[in-house]
C-alpha positions in Angstrom: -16.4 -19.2 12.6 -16.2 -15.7 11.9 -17.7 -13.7 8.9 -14.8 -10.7 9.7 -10.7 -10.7 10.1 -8.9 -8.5 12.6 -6.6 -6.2 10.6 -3.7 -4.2 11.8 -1.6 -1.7 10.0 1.7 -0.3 12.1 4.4 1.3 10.7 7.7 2.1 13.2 5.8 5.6 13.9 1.9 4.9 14.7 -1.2 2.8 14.0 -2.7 3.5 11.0 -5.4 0.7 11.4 -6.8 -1.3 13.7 -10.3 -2.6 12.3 -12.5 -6.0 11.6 -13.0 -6.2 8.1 -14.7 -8.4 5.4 -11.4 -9.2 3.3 -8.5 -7.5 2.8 -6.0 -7.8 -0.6 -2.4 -6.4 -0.2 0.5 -6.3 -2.6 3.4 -9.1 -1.7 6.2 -8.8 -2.6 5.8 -12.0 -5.7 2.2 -10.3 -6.7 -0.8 -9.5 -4.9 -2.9 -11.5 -2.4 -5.9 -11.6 -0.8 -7.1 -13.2 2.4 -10.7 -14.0 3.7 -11.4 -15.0 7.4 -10.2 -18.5 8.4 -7.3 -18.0 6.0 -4.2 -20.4 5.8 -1.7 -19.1 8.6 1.4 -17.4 6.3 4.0 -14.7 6.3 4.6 -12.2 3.2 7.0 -9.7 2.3 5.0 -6.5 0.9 5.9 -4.4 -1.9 5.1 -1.1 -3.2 1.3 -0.3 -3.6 -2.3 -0.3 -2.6 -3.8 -2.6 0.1 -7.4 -2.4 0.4 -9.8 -3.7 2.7 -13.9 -4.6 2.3 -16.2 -3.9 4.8 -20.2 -3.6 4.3 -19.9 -3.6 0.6 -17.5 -0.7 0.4 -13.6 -0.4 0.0 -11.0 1.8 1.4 -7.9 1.8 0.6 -4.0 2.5 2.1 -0.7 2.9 0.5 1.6 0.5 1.8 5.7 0.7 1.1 7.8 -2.1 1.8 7.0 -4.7 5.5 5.6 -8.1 6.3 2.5 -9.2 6.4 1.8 -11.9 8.6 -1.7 -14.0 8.1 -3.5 -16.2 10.7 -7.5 -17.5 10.5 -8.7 -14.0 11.7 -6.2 -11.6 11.6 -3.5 -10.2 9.1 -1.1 -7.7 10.7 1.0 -5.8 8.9 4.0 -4.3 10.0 4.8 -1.6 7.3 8.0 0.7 5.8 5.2 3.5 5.2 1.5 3.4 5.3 -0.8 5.8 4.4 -4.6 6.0 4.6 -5.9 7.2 0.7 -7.5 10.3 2.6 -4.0 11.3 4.0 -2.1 11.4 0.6 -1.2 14.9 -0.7 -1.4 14.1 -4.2 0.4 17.5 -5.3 3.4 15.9 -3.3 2.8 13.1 -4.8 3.0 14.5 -8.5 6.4 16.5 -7.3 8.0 13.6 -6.3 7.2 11.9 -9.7 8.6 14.9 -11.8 11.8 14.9 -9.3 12.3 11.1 -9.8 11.5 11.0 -14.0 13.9 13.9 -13.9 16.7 12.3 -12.0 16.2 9.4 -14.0 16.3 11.1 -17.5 19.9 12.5 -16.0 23.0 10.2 -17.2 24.9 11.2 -14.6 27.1 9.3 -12.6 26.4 11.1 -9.5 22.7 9.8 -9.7 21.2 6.5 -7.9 19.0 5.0 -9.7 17.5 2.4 -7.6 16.8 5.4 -5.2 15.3 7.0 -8.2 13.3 4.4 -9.7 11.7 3.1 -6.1 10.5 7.3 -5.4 9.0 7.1 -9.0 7.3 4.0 -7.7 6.3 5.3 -4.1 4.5 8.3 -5.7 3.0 6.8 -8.3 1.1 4.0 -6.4 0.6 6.9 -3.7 -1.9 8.8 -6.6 -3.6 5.3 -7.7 -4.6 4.9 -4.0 -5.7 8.4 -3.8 -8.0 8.3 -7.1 -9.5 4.7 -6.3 -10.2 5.9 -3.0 -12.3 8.5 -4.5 -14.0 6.2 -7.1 -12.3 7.2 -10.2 -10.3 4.2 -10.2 -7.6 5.4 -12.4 -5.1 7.9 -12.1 -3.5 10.2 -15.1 0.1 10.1 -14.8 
């Protein structure tokens, strides 16, 4: 038996990760979950937010936007919407997209979609918690 899990991360554009790691927690779809080697085999939906990943005592963490995540005993692929390594997130884009989306949802227009909206308010929002826990604040001012 293993002490490490193979873990993939592809989105329809590249491979963000290919690595063994100690344990690895990503954000279903119903809640988080987390998976250790010789997991249960299972398949998750993935929503909005911050997967992270263990390995020798430290953790890094990626933005992850909509996919599956399939589980086996020592491997989790995830096949993702959008993925992004913490180091790759331009949080000033980030914070840009969060004013544009609060803005379009203070508007009570008809010409406005909300779901669009709300799920770019999301996006960018998780997108700055990843950033700041990546570099060890572990919060982020919004």
């Amino acid at each position: 038996m293993s002490n490490q899990i193979q873990l993939e991360i592809v989105t329809p554009d590249r491979k963000v990760l290919s690595e063994k790691v100690d344990y690895v927690g990503a954000p279903g779809i119903v809640g988080e979950f987390g998976v250790l080697p010789n997991h249960i085999p299972f398949l998750s939906a993935l929503g909005i937010g911050n997967l992270y990943y263990k390995l020798g005592g430290k953790t890094h963490y990626v933005f992850i936007a909509g996919g599956f995540a399939e589980v086996g005993p020592d491997r989790v692929t995830v096949l993702a919407e959008i993925a992004e390594r913490a180091a790759e997130i331009d949080v000033e884009r980030a914070r840009k997209a969060k004013e544009r989306a609060e803005s379009r949802l203070q508007k009570r227009a008809e010409d406005v979609n909300f779901a669009r909206a709300q799920a770019s308010l999301q996006r960018s929002m998780a997108r700055m918690r990843c950033r700041s826990s990546a570099e060890g604040s572990g919060t982020c001012s919004l």
